[in-house]
N, C-alpha and C positions, 0 to 999 in steps of 0.2 A: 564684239560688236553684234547686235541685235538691229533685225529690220522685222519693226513694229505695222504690218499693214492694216488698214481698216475696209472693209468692202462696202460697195454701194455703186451709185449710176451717178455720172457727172451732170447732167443739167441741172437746170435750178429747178424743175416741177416734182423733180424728185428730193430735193433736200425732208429733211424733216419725216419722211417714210421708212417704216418699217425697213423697207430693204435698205436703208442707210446708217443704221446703227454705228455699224464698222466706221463711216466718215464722222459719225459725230463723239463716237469714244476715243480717234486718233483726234479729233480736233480740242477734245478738253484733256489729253495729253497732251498736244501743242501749249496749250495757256498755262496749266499746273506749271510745267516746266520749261517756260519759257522759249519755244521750237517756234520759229517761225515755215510754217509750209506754203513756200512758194515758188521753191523750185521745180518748173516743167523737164523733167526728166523720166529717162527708161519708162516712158507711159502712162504716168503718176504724175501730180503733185507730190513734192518730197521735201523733208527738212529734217537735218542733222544736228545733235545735240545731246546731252547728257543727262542719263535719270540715274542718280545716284551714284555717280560714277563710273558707270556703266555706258558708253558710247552706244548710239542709237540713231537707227534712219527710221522717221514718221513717213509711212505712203499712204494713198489712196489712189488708188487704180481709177486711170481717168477713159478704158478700155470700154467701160459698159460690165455688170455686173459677168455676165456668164462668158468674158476673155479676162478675166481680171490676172491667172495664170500667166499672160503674157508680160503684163507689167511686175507683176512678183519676182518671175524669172531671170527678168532683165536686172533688176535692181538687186537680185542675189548674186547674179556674176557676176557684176561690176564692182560689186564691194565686196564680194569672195566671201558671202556670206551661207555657211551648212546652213540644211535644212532644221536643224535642230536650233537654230537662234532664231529663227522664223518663229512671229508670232501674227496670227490672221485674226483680228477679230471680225462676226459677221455674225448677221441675225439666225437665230433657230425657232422655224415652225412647232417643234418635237415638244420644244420647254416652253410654260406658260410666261407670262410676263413677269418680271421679279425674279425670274432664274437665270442664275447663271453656269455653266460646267467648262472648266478648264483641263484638256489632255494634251497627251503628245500623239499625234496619227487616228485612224479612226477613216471609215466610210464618210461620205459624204451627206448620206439623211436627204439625198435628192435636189440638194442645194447645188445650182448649177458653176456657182463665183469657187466654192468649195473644190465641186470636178473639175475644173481650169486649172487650179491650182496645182491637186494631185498630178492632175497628168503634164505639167510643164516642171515640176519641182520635186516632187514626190509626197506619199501620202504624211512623211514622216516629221512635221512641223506642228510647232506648238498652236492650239484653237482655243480662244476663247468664245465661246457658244452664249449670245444672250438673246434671252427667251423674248418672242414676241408673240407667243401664242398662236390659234391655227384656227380657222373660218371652220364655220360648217360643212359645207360645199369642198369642191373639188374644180379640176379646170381651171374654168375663167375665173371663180370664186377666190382660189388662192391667190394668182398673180393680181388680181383686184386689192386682194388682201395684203401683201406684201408691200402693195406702190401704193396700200393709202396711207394716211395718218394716225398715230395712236387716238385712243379715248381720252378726255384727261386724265381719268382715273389710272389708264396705264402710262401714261407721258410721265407720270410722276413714279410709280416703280424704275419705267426705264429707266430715268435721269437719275434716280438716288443709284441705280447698278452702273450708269457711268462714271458716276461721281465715285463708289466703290474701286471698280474698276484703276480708275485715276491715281487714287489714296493706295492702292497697292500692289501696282506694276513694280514695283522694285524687287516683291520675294522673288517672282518668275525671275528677272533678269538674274536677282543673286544666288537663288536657292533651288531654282529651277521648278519644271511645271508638276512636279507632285507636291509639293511643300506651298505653290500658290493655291492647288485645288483645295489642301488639307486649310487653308487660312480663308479662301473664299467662300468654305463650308462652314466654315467658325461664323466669321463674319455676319454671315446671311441667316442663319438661328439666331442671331443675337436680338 
């Protein structure tokens, strides 16, 4: 069993923002595969379901981005789930728009939903990193930049990396997180 989580902020002013990738790559995993996510659980929205035979909890931390750690952890003991079937998707400042980098463990990159996690879980779970690219500025300039809305130009990279994303969460699950990065590096040259 695999717990799929996706990061971001629960209200609705935040839907559709950068810092919400994580909810909207767990939510077209929801539809690809049929997961209904509406169970209020362990601090999340959650839904249980099957991607290729592979049993799977869908969450999104309904904690606010930088405790998202609390809802992870919760929904990892309760299903007795290692760190190592953990998989966090969540935005990355570091990579421009159209990137994407899949590992297992790793620093944080300053990402606060990322250190929640590490330090309620451990650093040792699988990341999918998609790029949103990074402000000029500093400060107030980032968090400005996180909580607004893509460009068009970049709402369209994201979506083809979620749609990506969607089309090939099975290797992770079946072949694990070297064999997905080695295929979402294919993938993304093509």
């Amino acid at each position: 069993m695999f717990l799929i989580a996706g990061l971001g902020n629960p209200d609705k002013k935040y839907e559709k923002t950068r810092h919400n990738i994580g909810f909207d790559t767990v939510d077209a995993l929801a539809e690809k595969y049929n997961i209904s996510i509406t169970e209020k659980k362990h601090k999340a929205l959650c839904g249980s379901g099957v991607i290729e035979g592979v049993k799977v909890i869908l969450a999104k931390p309904q904690t606010y981005m930088n405790l998202s750690g609390n809802a992870v952890v919760k929904a990892a003991h309760f299903y007795k789930i290692l760190p190592e079937n953990i998989v966090v998707m969540h935005d990355d400042m570091d990579l421009p728009c159209g990137r994407l980098k899949a590992k297992l463990g790793g620093g944080s990159g300053g990402h606060n939903g990322i250190k929640s996690i590490d330090a309620a879980v451990s650093p040792n779970y699988n990341r999918i990193r998609i790029g949103v690219g990074h402000p000029a500025g500093s400060g107030n300039d980032v968090v400005n930049y996180v909580l607004g809305e893509f460009s068009k130009a970049d709402k369209v990279l994201v979506e083809g990396n979620i749609e990506l994303i969607a089309e090939s969460i099975e290797v992770l699950l079946e072949k694990g997180i070297a064999e997905y990065s080695n295929r979402l590096g294919m993938l993304l040259r093509k």
